[in-house]
N, C-alpha and C positions, 0 to 999 in steps of 0.2 A: 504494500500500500504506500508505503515512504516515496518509491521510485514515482507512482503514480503522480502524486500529490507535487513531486518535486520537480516535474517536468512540467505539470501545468502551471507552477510556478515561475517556472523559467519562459514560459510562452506568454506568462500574462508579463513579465516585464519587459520581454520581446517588444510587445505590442506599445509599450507606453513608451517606447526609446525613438521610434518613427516620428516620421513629420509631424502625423497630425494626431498627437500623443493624448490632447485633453478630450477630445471626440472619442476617441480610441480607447481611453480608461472607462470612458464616460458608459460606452458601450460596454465593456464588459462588464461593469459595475450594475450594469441596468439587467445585463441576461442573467448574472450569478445572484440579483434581488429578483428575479421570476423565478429561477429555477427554487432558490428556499421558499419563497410564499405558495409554488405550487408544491413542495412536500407540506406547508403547514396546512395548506386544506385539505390536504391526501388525510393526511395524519387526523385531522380534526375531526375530517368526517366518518373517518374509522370508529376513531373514539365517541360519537356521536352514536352513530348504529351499537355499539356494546354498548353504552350507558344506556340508551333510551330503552334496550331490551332489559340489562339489568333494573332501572327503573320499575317496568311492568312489572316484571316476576316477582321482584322481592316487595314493592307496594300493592300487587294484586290492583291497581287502583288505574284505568286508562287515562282520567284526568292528569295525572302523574307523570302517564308516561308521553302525553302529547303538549301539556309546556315546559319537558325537559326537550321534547325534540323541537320545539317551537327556537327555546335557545338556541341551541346548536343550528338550527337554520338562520336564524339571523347573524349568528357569527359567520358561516359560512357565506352569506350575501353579503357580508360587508366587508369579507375577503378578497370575494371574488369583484367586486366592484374595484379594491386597491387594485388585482391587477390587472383590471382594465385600464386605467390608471396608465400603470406603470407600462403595459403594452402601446399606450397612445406616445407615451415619451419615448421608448425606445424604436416608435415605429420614425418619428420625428428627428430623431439621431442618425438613424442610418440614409434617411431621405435629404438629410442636411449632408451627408457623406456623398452620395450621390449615390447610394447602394440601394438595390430594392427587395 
């Protein structure tokens, strides 16, 4: 994993030694915050789906288990809203690059 790690290490300061270094950070910084925001709603929603079951079974109660998952949907749209976001910025990076 070290080797892994430390090669794209070396590519990401590849990248920022070129001409157009602050666009070029700028972009990577933009893909490496979508790639974590999409593991944290991967992950959210997992934990979402086991809570709202564990919810049910152990309160017997539906009430229970549909404004826990009421929760976890609003967390999840107001996720998924940032990387909309963040998709609209890093579409405006590469289109300011001249890339498409």
């Amino acid at each position: 994993m070290i080797p892994y790690a430390q090669s794209g290490h070396s590519a990401r300061l590849r990248l920022m030694t070129r001409d157009n270094a602050p666009r070029a950070a700028m972009r990577v910084a933009l893909r490496d915050s979508l790639r974590t925001l999409k593991r944290v709603i991967n992950t959210l929603c997992v934990c979402g789906l086991v809570t709202v079951v564990g919810v049910a079974a152990l309160s017997g109660s539906p009430e229970a288990a549909a404004s826990c998952a009421v929760l976890f949907l609003a967390g999840v749209v107001l996720l998924e809203l940032m990387e909309r976001r963040l998709k609209r910025r890093l579409r405006a990076v590469q289109t300011a690059d001249g890339q498409t």
